[in-house]
N, C-alpha and C positions, 0 to 999 in steps of 0.2 A: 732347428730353425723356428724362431719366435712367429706369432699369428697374430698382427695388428687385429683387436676389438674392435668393430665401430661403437661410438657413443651412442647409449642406449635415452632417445628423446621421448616423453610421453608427451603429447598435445591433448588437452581438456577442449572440444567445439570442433565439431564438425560443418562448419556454417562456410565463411569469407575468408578471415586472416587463417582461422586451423589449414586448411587443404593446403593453402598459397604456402604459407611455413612448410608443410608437411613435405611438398615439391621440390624446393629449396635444399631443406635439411636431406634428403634421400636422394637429392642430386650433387651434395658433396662428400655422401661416402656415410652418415649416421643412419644408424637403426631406429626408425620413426614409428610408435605406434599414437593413432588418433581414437579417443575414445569420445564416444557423443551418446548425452543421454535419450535422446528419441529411440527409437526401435528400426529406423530408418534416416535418409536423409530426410530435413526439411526441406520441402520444395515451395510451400508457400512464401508468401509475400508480394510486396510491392515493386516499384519500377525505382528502379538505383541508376546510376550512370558509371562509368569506369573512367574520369578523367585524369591531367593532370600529371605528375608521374608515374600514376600506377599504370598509364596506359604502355607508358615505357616499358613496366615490370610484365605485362601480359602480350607485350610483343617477345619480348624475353625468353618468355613461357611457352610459347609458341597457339597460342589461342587464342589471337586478337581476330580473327578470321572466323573462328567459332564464335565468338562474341557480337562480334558483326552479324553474323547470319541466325540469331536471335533477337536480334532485333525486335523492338516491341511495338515498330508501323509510327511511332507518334509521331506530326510535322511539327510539332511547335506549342505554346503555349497560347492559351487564350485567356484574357480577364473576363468574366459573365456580370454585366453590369445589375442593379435591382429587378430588371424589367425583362431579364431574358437577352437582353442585349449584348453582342458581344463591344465592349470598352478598349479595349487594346488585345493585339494582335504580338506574335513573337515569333515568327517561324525559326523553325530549329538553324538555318542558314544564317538568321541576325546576327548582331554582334551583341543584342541584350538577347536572352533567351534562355527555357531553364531545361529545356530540349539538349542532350548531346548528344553525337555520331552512336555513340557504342552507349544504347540507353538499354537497356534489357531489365526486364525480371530479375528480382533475389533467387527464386526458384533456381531458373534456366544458368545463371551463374556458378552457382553452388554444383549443380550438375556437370555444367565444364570441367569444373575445379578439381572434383572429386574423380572424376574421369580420366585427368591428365596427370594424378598421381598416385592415383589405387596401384597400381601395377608393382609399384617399389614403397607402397607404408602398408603397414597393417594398421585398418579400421574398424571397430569394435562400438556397434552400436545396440542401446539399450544398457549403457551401464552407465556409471559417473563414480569419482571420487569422493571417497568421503572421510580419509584420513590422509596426511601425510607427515611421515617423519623423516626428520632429515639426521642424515650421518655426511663424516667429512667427505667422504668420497662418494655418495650418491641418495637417493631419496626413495626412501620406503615406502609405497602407498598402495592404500586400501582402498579397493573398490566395490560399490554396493551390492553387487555379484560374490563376496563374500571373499576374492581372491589377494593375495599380497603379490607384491613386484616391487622390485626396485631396479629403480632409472638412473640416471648416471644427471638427467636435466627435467625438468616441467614447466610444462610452459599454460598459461591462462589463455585461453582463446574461446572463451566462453559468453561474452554478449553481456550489454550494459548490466542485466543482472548477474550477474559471475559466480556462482557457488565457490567454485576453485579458488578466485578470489579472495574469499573470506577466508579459506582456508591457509594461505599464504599471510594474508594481510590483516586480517583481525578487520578492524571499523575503521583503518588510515585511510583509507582512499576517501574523498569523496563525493558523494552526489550532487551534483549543483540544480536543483530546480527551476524551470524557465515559467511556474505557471501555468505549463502549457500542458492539454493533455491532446491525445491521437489514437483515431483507429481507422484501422484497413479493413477492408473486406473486399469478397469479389462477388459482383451482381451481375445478373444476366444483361446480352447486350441486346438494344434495341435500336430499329430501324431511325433512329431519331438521332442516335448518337455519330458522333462522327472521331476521327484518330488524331484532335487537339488535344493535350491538357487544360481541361474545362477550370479552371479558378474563378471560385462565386464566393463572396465574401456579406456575410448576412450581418446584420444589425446581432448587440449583448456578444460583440466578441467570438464569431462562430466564421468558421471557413470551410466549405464544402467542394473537394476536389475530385473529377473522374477521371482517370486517364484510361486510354486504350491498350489493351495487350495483344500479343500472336497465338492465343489459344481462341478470340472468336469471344471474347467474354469481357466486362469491364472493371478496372480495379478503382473502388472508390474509398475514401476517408473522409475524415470528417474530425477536425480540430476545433477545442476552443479553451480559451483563461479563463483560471479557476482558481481559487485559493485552495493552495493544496491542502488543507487543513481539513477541507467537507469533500474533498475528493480522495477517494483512497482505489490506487490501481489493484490490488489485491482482492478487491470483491467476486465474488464468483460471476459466470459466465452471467446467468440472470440477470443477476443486478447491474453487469456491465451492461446490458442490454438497456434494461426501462430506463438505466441513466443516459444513453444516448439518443433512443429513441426521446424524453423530454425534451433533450437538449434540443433534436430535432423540428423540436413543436414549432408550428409557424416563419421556420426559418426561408421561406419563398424554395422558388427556381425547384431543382430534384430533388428536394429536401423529403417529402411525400413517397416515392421513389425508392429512394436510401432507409429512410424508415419502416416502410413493408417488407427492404428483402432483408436488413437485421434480425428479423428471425424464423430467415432461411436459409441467411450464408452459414457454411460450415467453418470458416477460415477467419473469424471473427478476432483480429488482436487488435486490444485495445492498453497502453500502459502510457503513463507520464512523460514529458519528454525535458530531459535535464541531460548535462555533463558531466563526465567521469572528469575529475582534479586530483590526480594522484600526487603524493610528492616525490614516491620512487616507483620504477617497472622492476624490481628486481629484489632478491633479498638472497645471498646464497647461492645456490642451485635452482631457484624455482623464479621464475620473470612473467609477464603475462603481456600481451600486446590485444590490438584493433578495439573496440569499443570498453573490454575489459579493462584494458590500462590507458583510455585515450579517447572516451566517445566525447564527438562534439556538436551534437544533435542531428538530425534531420537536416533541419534547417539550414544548416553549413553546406549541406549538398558534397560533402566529403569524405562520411562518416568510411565507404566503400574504399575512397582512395588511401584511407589512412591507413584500412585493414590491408590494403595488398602492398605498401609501400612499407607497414613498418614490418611486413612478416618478412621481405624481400630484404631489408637493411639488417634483423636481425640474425637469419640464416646467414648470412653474408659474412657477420662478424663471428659472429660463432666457427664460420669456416675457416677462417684467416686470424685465430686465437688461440691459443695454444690452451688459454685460462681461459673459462667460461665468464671469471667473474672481468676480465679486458675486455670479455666482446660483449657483455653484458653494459659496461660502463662505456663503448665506442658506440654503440647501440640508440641509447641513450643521449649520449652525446649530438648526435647525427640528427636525432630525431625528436626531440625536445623544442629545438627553436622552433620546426614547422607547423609544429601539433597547435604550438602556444599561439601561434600566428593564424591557425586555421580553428582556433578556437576562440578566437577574436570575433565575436558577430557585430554587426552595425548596431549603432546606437539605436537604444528605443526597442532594438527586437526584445521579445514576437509584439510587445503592444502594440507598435506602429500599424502593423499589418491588420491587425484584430479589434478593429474602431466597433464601438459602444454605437454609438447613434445613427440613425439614416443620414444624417451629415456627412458624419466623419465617412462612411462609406461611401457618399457622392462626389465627398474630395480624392480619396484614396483612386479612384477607379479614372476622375477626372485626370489626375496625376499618369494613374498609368495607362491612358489614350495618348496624354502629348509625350511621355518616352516613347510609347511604342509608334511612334507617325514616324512618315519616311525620311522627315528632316533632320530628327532628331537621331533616327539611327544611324544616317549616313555622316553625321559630325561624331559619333562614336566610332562609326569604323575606319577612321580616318586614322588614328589612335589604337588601332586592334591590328593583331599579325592577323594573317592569314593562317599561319603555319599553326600546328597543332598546339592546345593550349598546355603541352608538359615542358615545353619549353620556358613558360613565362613561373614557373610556381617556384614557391622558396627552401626549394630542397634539392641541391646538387644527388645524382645517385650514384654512388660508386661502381665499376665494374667489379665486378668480384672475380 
């Protein structure tokens, strides 16, 4: 009597899309292992939201409940006008707002994730790939731990910088530059701060935001437009430093604040913020998904949903494929129009947001007083479901 093999899956990222795939793929019968180069989970970062369809995929999952009760306390968004002033208001209940139900920490996320699929993948941290060769029936690969293996599939779950990536894809994919650069940090909280997302938008193109978390402490950043040419995100930690503390010079409001505790947060990331433009996910045996084959910045407020919807669409077709390279090209198929549409930003972004003069800044904030007034939201919600927003998004999801 014959012994059906499961398919033997490596996943490169231990972050968002790796875990959610890893889930997926060990819950229809394959042999998953997750390798991530940390020595641990990453649990840093910023405040993300899970909307859209992926909310569907984490009810799915059975953790929208877990998600919920990480919650990260914030009510709402608030505009900080030149003067300390708050200019527009946005509670997370409006119908404009950048607040959602299920807003949590990258950290606390990753920790769900990893928790509700460790039990059936084996994860392997503190190593990375660093060779892979492919044969017709399966992929040979080296990892910097000195070991070989070979997989039967590989997949890139690796984060807008992707090592694996390159290793797959040579220079094809690529970067699309916004101008924009960003960094997170998390500073202590003080009795002055309150559980709004604070948006201060400073004169020379600079944007100063705190938001509140559930550890008692505040996560703040600090963006602004640069010619990428005199900025380079590769500089060592130092020089990330003096170049945002400058930036920070004179910028008003907690600008003062954010600049002292730059060098005393430990959790200090700071990189460019542009789009991945790949023209294929796939090549063979090896495919890559979430920010590695598909980031659509920050700014999109998606980047989260992209990685749990396309890891959820790709396990899916892989399961219901007999050929990896069918469920590789149904994959694709499915998921392509949304990416493109969710990679669509409003005209004028980021410059619109990132006004050069005290003007432009006293327009910008003037502007977002009268959206956010009670008139103007209630002719919006006139126009807006009630019902959860994974209904209105442009990606049907298949049951698998």
């Amino acid at each position: 009597m014959s012994t059906v093999v499961a398919k033997k899956v490596l996943i490169s990222g231990a972050s968002i899309a790796g875990p959610t795939l890893a889930f997926w793929l060990a819950k229809y019968g394959f042999a998953v292992t997750v390798v991530e180069r940390a020595p641990a989970l990453r649990l840093g970062g910023q405040n993300i939201d899970v909307n859209g369809p992926a909310r569907k995929v984490v009810r799915k999952m059975g953790v929208e409940a877990a998600i919920l009760a990480q919650n990260t306390t914030e009510v709402g968004l608030q505009i900080i006008g030149q003067n300390g002033e708050v200019a527009g208001e946005f509670p997370k209940e409006a119908s404009l707002t950048g607040t959602r139900e299920l807003e949590i920490l990258r950290g606390d996320l990753v920790r769900i994730l990893y928790d509700c699929s460790k039990e059936h993948v084996d994860y392997r941290f503190g190593d990375s790939i660093t060779d892979l060769e492919r044969h017709p029936d399966e992929v040979s690969v080296t990892f910097a731990s000195g070991i070989t293996e070979t997989f039967h599939l590989v997949i890139a779950a690796d984060g807008v910088r992707s090592k694996t990536r390159q290793l797959m894809f040579g220079d094809e994919p690529q970067f699309k530059s916004l101008g924009l650069y960003i960094a997170y940090m998390t500073i202590p909280r003080l009795s002055t701060d309150n559980d709004w997302w604070r948006w201060y938008t400073a004169v020379d193109r600079r944007v100063l935001m705190l938001r509140p978390d559930n550890k008692g402490t505040i996560r703040a950043s600090v963006a602004f437009l640069e010619d990428s040419s005199e900025t380079d995100q590769k500089r060592q930690p130092d020089e990330q430093k003096s170049l945002l503390k400058a930036k920070l010079a004179g910028a008003g409001w907690e600008a003062d604040r954010i600049r002292q505790a730059i060098d005393e947060t430990d959790d200090l990331y700071f990189d460019e913020v542009g789009q991945i433009k790949a023209p294929r996910w796939s090549d063979g045996r090896v495919a890559m998904i979430g920010d590695a084959a598909y980031c659509p910045t920050p700014i999109s407020g998606k980047g989260t949903t992209l990685a749990i919807v396309g890891a959820y669409v790709l396990a899916g077709e892989l399961s219901r494929h007999e050929r990896h390279g069918d469920a590789f090209a149904a994959y694709e198929k499915l998921m392509r129009p949304y990416v493109d549409e969710v990679q669509k930003l409003p005209p004028g972004t980021p410059k619109l947001v990132y006004p050069e003069t005290k003007f432009g800044v006293s327009v910008l904030n003037t502007v977002a007083g009268i959206v956010a007034s009670k008139s103007v939201q209630k002719v919006v919600g006139l126009f807006s479901s009630d019902d959860a927003d994974e209904e209105k998004e442009g990606i049907d999801l298949p049951n698998y």
